[in-house]
C-alpha positions as CSV (number, residue, x, y, z in Angstrom):
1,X,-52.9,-32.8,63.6
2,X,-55.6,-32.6,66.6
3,X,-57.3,-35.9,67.7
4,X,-60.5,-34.7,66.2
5,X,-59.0,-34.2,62.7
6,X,-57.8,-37.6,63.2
7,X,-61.0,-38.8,64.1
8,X,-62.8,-37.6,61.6
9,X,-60.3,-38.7,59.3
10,X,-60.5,-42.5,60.4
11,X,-64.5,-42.5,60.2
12,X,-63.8,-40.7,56.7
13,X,-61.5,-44.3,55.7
14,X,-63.5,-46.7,57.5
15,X,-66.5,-45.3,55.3
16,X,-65.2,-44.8,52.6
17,X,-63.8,-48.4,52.8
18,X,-67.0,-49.9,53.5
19,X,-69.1,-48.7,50.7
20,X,-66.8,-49.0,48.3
21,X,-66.5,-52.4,49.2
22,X,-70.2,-53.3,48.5
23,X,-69.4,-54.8,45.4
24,X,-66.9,-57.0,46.4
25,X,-68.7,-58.0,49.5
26,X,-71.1,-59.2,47.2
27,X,-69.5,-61.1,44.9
28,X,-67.6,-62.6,47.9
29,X,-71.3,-63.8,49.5
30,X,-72.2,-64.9,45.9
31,X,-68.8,-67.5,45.3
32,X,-69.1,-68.5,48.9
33,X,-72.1,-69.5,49.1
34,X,-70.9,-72.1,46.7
35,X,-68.2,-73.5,48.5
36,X,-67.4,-76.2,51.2
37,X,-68.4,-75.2,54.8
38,X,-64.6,-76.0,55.7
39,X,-63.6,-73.7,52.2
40,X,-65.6,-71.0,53.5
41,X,-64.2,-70.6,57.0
42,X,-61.0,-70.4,55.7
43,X,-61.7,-67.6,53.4
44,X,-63.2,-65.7,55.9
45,X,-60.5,-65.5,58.5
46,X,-57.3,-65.8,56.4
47,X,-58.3,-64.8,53.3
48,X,-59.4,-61.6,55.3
49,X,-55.6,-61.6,57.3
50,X,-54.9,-61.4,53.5
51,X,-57.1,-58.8,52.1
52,X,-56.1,-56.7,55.2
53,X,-52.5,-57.1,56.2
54,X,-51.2,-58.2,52.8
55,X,-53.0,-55.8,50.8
56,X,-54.4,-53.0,52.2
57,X,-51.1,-53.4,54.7
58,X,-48.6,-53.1,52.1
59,X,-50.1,-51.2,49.2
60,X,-49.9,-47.7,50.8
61,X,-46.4,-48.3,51.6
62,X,-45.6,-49.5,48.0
63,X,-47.4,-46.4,46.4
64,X,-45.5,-44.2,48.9
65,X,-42.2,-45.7,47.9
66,X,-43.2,-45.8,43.8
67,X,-43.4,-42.2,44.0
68,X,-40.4,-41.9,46.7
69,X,-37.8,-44.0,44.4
70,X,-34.9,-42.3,46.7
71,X,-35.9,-43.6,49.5
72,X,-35.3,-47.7,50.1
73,X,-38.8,-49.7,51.5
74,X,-37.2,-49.6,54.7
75,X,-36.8,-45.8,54.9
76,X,-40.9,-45.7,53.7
77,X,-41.6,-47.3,56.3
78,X,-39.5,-45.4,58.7
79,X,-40.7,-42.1,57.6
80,X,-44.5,-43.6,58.1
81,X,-43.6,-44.0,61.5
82,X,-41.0,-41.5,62.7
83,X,-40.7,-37.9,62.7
84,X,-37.0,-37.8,60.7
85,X,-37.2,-34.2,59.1
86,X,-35.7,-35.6,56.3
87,X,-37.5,-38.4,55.0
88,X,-40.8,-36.2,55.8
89,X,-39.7,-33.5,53.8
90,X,-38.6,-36.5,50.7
91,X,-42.5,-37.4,50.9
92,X,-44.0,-33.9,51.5
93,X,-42.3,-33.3,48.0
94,X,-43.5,-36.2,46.0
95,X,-47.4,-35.9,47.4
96,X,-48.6,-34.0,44.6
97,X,-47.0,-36.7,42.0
98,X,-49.0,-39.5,44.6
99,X,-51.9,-37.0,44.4
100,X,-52.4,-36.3,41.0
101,X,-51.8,-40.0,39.9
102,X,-54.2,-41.2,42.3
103,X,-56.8,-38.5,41.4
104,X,-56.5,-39.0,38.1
105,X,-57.3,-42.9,38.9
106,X,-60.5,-42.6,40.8
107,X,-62.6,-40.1,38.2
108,X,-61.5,-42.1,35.6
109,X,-62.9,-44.9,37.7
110,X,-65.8,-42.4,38.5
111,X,-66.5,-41.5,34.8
112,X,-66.7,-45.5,33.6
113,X,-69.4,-46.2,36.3
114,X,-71.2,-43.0,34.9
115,X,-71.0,-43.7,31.0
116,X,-70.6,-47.4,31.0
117,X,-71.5,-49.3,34.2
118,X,-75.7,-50.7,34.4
119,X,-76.6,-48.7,37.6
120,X,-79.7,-47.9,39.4
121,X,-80.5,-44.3,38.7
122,X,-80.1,-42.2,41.6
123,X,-79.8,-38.8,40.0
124,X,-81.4,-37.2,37.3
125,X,-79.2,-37.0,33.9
126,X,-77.7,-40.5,34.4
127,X,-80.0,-42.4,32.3
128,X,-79.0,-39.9,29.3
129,X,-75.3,-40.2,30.3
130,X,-75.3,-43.8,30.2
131,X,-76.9,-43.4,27.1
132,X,-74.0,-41.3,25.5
133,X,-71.6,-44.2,26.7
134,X,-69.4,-44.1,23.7
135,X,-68.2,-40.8,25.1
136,X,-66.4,-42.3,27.9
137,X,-63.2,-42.7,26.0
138,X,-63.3,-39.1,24.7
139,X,-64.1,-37.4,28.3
140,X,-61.1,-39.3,30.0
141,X,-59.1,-38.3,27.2
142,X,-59.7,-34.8,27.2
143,X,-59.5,-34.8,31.1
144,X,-55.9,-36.5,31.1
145,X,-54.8,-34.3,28.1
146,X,-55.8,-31.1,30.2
147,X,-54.3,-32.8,33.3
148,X,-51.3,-33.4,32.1
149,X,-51.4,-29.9,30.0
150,X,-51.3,-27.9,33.2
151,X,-49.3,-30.6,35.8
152,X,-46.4,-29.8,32.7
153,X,-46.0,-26.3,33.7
154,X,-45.4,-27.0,37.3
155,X,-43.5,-30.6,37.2
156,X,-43.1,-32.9,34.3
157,X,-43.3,-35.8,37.1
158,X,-46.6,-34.8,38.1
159,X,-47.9,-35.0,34.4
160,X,-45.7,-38.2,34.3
161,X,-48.0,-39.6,37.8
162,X,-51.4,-38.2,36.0
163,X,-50.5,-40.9,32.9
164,X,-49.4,-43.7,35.5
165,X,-52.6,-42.8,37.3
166,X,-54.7,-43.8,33.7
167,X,-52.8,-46.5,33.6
168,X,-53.4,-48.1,36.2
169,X,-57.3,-47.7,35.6
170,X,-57.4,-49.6,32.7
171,X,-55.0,-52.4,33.9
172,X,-57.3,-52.6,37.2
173,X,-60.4,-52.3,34.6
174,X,-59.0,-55.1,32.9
175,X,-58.5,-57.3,35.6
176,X,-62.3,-56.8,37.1
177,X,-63.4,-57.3,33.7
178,X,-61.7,-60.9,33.3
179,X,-62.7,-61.3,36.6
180,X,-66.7,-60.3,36.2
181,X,-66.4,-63.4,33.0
182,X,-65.0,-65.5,35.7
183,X,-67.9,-65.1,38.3
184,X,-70.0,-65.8,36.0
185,X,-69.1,-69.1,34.8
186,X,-68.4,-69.8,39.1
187,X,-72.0,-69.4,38.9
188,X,-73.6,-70.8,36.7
189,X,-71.8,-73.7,37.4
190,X,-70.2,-73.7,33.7
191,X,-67.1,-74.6,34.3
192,X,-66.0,-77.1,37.7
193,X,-63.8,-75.4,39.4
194,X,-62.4,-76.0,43.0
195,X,-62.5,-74.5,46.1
196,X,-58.8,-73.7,45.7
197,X,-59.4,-71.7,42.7
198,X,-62.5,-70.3,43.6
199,X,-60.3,-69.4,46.8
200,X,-57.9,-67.3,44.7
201,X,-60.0,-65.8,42.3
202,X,-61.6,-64.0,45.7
203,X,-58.5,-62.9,46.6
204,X,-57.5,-61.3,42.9
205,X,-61.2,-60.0,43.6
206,X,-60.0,-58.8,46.7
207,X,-56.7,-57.2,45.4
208,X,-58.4,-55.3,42.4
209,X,-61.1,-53.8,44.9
210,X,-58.2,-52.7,47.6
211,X,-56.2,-50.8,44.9
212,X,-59.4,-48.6,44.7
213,X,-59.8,-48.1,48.4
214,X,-56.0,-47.2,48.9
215,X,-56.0,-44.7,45.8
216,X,-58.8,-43.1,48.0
217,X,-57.0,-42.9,51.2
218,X,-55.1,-40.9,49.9
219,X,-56.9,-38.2,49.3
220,X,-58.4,-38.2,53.1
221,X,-54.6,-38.2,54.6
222,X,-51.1,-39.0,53.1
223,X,-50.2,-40.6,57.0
224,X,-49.9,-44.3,56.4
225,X,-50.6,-45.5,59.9
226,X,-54.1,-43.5,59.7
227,X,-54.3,-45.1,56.5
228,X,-54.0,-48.3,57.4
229,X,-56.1,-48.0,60.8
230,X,-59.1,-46.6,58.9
231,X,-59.4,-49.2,55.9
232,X,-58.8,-52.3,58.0
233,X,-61.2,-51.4,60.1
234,X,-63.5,-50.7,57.4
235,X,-62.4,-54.4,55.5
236,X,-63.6,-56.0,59.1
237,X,-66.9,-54.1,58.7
238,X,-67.7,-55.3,55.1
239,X,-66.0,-58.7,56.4
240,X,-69.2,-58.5,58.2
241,X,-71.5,-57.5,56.3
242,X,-70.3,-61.2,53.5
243,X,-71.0,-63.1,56.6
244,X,-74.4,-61.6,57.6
245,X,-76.4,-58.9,56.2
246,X,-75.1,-59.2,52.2
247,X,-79.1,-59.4,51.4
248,X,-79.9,-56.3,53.6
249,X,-77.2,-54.0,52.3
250,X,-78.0,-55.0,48.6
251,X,-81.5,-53.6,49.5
252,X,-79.9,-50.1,50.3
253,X,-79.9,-49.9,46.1
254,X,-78.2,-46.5,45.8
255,X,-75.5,-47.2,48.0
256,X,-73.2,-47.7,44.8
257,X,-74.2,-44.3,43.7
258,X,-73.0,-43.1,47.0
259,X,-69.8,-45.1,46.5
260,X,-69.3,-43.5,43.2
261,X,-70.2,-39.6,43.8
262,X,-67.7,-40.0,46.7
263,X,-65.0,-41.3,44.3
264,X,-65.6,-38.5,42.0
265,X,-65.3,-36.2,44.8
266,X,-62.0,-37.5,46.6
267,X,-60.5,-37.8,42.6
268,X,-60.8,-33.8,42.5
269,X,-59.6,-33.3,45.7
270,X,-56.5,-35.1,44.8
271,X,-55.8,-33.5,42.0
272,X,-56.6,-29.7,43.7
273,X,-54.6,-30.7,45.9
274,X,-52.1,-31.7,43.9
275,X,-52.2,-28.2,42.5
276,X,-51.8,-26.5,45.3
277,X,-55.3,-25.7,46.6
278,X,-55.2,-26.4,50.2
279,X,-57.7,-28.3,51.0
280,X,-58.3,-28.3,54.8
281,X,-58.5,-32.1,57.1
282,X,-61.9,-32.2,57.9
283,X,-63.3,-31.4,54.0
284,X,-62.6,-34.8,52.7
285,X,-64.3,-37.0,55.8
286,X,-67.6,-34.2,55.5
287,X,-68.1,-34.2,52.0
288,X,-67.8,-38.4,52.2
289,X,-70.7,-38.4,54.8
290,X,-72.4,-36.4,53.4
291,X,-72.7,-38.1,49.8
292,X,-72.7,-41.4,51.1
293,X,-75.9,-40.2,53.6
294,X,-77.8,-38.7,51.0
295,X,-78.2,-42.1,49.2
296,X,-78.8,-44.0,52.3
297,X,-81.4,-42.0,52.9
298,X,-82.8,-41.7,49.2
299,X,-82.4,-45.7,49.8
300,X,-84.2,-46.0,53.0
301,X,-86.9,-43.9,51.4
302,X,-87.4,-46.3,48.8
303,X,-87.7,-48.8,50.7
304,X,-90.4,-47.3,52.3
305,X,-91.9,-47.0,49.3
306,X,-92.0,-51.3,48.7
C-alpha cells in the first residue's frame, strides 16, 4: 500500500467518522448541557478516552477475532501489527465473512433511515419512500434472503456472517431505540436522574454510534492500525464539534443525508467485495467525499437561501 492510498484512506475514516457522528454529537450537546459544569468536563475528556480507546480501540480488534475464532486475541492483535505470513493469510481468508456481515449491517441500517427515520428530504423519491415505510421489513428480508442465497454457493460461513450482520442491526436498533425514550425523558426533565446516569447513558450512546462507525471502516481498509488512526481522529473532531459548533453543524441540515448515502454506499462495497469484485483503495475514500460534498453543498446552498 503507497502513502497516498493510505492517505486517502485515513481522510476517507476520519470523514466518514465525523458525519456519521452528527447524531450523536448532538445528543451528547443536548444531555450536557444539562449537567454540572464539573459533570461535563469529565465527560468530555474521559468519557472521550472512553469512546475512543475503549471502543473504537477495541471493537475492530474484537470483530477481527469474532470472525478469526482460530486465532487467540493476542494473535489479532499480533497479525494487526506484524507481517507473520501466517496469521495474514488466517485473516485474508475470513475478510469476506467480516465483509459480508458488515455490509449486510450498514444497508440495513441504510434502508431504516430511508423507509422509517423523519429526515429532511434531500433527494427526490424520499418523501414517497418514507411513505411506503411498512415495506422496510420486506426489502431487508428479500435483500438478506438473496444475500445469503448466493454467499451459500461460495461459503456457508459467509451466508452465516450476512445473518449475524442482520442481527446485529436490530440488536443496535434496539438499543438506540431504548435509548432515543431515554433522552427524552433526560430532557424534558420527566424523570430526575443524575449526572452519573446521565454519564453512562452517553457512553451506551456512545457505544451504539461506534459499532456503526467500525462496521464502516471496514469497508475503507481491513488494516486495524489505519483503522484505528482514522476514527479516533475523526471521534476528536466531532469531540469538537459537542464542545463548540453543535448549533452550526445542525444548520448544515442534509449532512445526515450525506451520512446515510455514504452508508449505503460502503454496505455494497462490502458485500462486492465480499464476492469477489475487487474493488480498488482509493474507490471507497472518493465515493465518501464525494456524497458527503454534494450535501454540504446542497446545505450551504440552502442556507443561502434563509
Amino acid at each position: 500500500m503507497d502513502i497516498f492510498s493510505i492517505i486517502l484512506i485515513i481522510f476517507g475514516l476520519i470523514l466518514f467518522e465525523t458525519v456519521s457522528s452528527i447524531d450523536n454529537a448532538v445528543i451528547n450537546a443536548q444531555v450536557l448541557s444539562t449537567m454540572s459544569e464539573r459533570a461535563r468536563r469529565w465527560f468530555l475528556l474521559w468519557g472521550l478516552l472512553i469512546a475512543v480507546f475503549l471502543l473504537r480501540g477495541l471493537l475492530p480488534f474484537a470483530i477481527v477475532w469474532i470472525t478469526n475464532p482460530s486465532l487467540g486475541p493476542l494473535e489479532v492483535v499480533t497479525a494487526s501489527f506484524s507481517s507473520d505470513q501466517r496469521i495474514q493469510e488466517a485473516v485474508k481468508l475470513s475478510a469476506p465473512i467480516l465483509l459480508i456481515g458488515g455490509g449486510t449491517f450498514l444497508i440495513f441500517l441504510f434502508f431504516h433511515w430511508l423507509f422509517l427515520e423523519p429526515k429532511r428530504f434531500g433527494l427526490r423519491g424520499e418523501r414517497f419512500i418514507q411513505s411506503q415505510g411498512v415495506w422496510f421489513y420486506a426489502i431487508v428480508s428479500i435483500t438478506l434472503a438473496a444475500i445469503v442465497w448466493f454467499a451459500l454457493k461460495i461459503n456457508p460461513l459467509m451466508a452465516f456472517g450476512a445473518v449475524v450482520g442482520s442481527t446485529a442491526f436490530f440488536i443496535t436498533h434496539g438499543f438506540k431505540e431504548n435509548a432515543e425514550q431515554a433522552e427524552r425523558s433526560l430532557l424534558t426533565g420527566s424523570q430526575a436522574r443524575s449526572d452519573v446516569s446521565k454519564i453512562l447513558y452517553l457512553e451506551v450512546i456512545d457505544a451504539t454510534f461506534s459499532i456503526d462507525g467500525v462496521v464502516g471502516a471496514f469497508a475503507f481498509t481491513l488494516s486495524v492500525p489505519l483503522i484505528l488512526l482514522g476514527n479516533g481522529i475523526g471521534a476528536f473532531v466531532v469531540r469538537e464539534f459537542t464542545i463548540h459548533n453543535i448549533e452550526r453543524i445542525q444548520k448544515y441540515v442534509y449532512l445526515k443525508n450525506g451520512a446515510m448515502y455514504s452508508i449505503f454506499f460502503l454496505g455494497m462495497i462490502m458485500i462486492l467485495d465480499s464476492f469477489g469484485f475487487h474493488i480498488p483503495e482509493w474507490f471507497t475514500p472518493i465515493v465518501t467525499a464525494t456524497v458527503v460534498g454534494y450535501f454540504f453543498i446542497k446545505s450551504r446552498l440552502e442556507l443561502r437561501q434563509i
